[in-house]
C-alpha positions in Angstrom: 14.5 29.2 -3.7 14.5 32.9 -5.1 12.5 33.6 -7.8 9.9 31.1 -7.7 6.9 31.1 -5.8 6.2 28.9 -2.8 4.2 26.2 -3.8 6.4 25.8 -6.5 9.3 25.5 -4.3 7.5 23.1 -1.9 6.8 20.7 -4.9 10.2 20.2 -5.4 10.9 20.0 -2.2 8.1 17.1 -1.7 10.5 14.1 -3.2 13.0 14.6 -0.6 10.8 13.9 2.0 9.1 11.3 0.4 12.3 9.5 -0.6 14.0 10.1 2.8 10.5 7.8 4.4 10.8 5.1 1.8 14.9 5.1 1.6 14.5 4.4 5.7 12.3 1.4 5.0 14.6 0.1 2.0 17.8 0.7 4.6 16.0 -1.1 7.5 15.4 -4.0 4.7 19.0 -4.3 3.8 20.4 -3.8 6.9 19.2 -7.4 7.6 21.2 -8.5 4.6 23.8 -6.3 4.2 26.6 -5.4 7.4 25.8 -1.9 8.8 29.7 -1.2 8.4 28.7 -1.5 4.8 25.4 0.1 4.4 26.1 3.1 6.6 29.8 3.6 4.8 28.0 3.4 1.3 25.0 5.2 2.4 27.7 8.0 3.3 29.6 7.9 0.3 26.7 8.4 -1.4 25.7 11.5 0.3 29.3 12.6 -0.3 28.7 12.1 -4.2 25.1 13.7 -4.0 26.6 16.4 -1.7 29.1 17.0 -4.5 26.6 17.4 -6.7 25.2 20.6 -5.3 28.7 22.3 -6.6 26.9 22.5 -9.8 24.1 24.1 -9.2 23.6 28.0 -10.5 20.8 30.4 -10.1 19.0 29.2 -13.4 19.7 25.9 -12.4 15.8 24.2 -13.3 14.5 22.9 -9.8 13.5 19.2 -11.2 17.4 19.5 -11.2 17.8 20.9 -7.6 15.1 17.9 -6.9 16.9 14.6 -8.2 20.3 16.2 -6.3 18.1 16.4 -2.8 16.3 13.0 -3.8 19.9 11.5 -3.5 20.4 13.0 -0.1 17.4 11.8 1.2 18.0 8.0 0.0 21.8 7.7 1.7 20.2 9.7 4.8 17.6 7.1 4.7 20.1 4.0 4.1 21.9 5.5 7.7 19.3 6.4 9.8 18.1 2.4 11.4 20.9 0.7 10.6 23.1 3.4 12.8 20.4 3.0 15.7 20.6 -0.7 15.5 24.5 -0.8 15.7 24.2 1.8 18.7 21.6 0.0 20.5 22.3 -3.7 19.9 25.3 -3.9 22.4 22.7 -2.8 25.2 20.8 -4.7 27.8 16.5 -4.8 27.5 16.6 -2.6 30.3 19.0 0.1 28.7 16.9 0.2 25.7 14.6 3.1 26.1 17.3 5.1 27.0 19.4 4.0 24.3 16.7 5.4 21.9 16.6 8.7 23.7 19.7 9.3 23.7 20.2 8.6 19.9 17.0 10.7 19.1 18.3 13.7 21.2 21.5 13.6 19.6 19.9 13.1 16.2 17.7 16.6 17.3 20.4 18.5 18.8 23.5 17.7 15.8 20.2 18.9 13.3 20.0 21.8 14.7 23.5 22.5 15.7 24.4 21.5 12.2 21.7 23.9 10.6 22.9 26.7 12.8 27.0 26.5 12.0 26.0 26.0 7.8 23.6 29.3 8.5 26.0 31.0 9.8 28.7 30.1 7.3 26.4 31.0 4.4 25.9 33.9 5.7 29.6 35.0 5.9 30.1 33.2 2.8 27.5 35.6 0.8 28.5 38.9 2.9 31.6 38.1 1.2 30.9 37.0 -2.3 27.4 36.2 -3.3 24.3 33.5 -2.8 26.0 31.2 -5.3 29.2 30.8 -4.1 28.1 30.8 -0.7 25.8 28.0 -1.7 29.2 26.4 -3.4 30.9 27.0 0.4 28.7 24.8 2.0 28.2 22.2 -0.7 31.9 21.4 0.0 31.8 21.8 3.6 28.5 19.4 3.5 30.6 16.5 1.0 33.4 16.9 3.4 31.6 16.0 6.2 29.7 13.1 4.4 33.2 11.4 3.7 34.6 11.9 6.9 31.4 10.6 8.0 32.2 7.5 5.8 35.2 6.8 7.1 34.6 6.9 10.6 31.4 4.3 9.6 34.3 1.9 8.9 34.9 1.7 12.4 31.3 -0.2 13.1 30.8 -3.4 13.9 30.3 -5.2 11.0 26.8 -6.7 12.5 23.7 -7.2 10.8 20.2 -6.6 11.8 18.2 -9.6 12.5 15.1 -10.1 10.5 11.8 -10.3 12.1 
């Protein structure tokens, strides 16, 4: 975040990752009540809606702002994250398990990374072009785009719910 120094940019940085750890837990909690058609749709939606939200931010734009807008993020990521391995590994056998979860990690790694690589790339057209701003704007769209395309495809899940333990 340009002009302000690191630790300052690492504390508001610090909610995101806290919420993403406690919005897991609270999804794995409501996944047992709630379908995971339902939580993973909503939990997109509302990374769509936070997603949105990063259309408005500026230069000046105060970094308790930038915060609350990542804090969003980080709860619908955490609503998606167990339920979405339970609905991918519940169809599977005891013995397909460990692979099951392998597989969903090293896509989970791989999509990261492939994902951080194309909005790099496209920010860095975008500001060649224009400036940081609107190159930030760019992928703000591109990123609630995907969220609600995301959502829609979520409808498609079973709509299963996690047993409690």
């Amino acid at each position: 975040m340009p002009g302000h120094s690191t630790l300052t940019t690492g504390l508001a940085l610090l909610p995101q990752g806290l919420i993403t750890g406690i919005g897991t837990a609270i999804g794995q909690r409501l996944a047992t009540r709630i379908s995971v058609r339902t939580l993973v749709t909503g939990g997109f939606l509302v990374l769509g809606g936070t997603s949105a939200g990063l259309l408005l931010l500026r230069a000046d734009t105060p970094l308790w702002v930038t915060a609350i807008i990542l804090s969003g993020r980080a709860v619908a990521i955490g609503f998606g994250i167990t339920p979405l391995l339970f609905a991918m590994l519940a169809p599977l056998g005891d013995a397909q398990l460990a692979d099951g979860n392998t597989i969903f990690n090293i896509a989970q790694r791989l999509g990261g990374a492939l994902g951080v690589s194309l909005l790099s790339t496209a920010y860095a057209a975008q500001v060649a072009a224009t400036d940081p701003v609107t190159g930030f704007h760019h992928i703000g769209v591109i990123l609630t785009g995907v969220a609600l395309a995301a959502a829609l495809l979520a409808l498609l899940l079973a709509p299963i719910r996690q047993p409690s333990t």
